[in-house]
N, C-alpha and C positions, 0 to 999 in steps of 0.2 A: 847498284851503280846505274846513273840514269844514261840511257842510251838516246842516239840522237834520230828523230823523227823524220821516215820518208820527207816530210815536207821543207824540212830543213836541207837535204840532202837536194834537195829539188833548187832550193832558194841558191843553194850554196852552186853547184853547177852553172845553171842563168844567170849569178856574177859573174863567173869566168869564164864564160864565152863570152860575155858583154865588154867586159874588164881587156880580155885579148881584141877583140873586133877594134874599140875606142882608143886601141894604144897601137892600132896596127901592128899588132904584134913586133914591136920593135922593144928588147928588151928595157932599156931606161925610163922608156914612156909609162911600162906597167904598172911603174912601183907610182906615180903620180896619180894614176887612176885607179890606182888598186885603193890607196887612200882616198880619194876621193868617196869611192862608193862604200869601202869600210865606216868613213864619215856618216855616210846617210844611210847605210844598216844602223850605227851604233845611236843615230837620232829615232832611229823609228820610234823606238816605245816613245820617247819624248811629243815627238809627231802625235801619236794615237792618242796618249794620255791627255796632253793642252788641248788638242781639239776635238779630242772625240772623233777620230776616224778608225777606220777597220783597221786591221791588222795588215794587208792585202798593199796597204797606201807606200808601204817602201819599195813593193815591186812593181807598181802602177807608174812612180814614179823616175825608178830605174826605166823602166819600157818607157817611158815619154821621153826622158832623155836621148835613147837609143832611136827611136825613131824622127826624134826631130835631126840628127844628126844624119839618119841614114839618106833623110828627103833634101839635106841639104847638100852631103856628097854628092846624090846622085842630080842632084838640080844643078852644080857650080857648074856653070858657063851655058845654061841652055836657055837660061832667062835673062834680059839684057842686062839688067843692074847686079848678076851674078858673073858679067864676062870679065873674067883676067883683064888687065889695061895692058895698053897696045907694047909700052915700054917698059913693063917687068920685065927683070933678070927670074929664069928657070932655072 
């Protein structure tokens, strides 16, 4: 029986923390991201194989996901054309 590899266990982990962080831990949100990145696990060989990238390239690109998101959390409203408008409803 094949058993599953520390690194899989690794991979698997760093989706769900990722997975929770991008959905705010709000539970309806989960299930939309959880596909989302189930989506781009299940393309990877596809990714690797047409272009010839590393194996590495689905979590390279989960992490660029998550940090473009984290720099723009943490940026909304500190750069002018990131400021909320004056007459938004909260």
């Amino acid at each position: 029986m094949a058993r599953p590899t520390p690194r899989w266990w690794r991979a698997t982990v760093f989706t769900g923390i990722l997975v929770a962080f991008l959905a705010r831990q709000v539970p309806l949100a989960v299930i939309p991201v959880a596909i989302l990145f189930g989506a781009l696990a299940a393309a990877g060989g596809i990714i690797q194989r047409r272009m010839g990238l590393p194996d590495a390239t689905v979590l390279v690109l989960q992490g660029l996901i998550f940090v473009v998101l984290l720099t723009s959390d943490t940026l909304y409203g500190r750069i002018p054309f990131l400021q909320p408008k004056a007459g938004s409803a909260r």
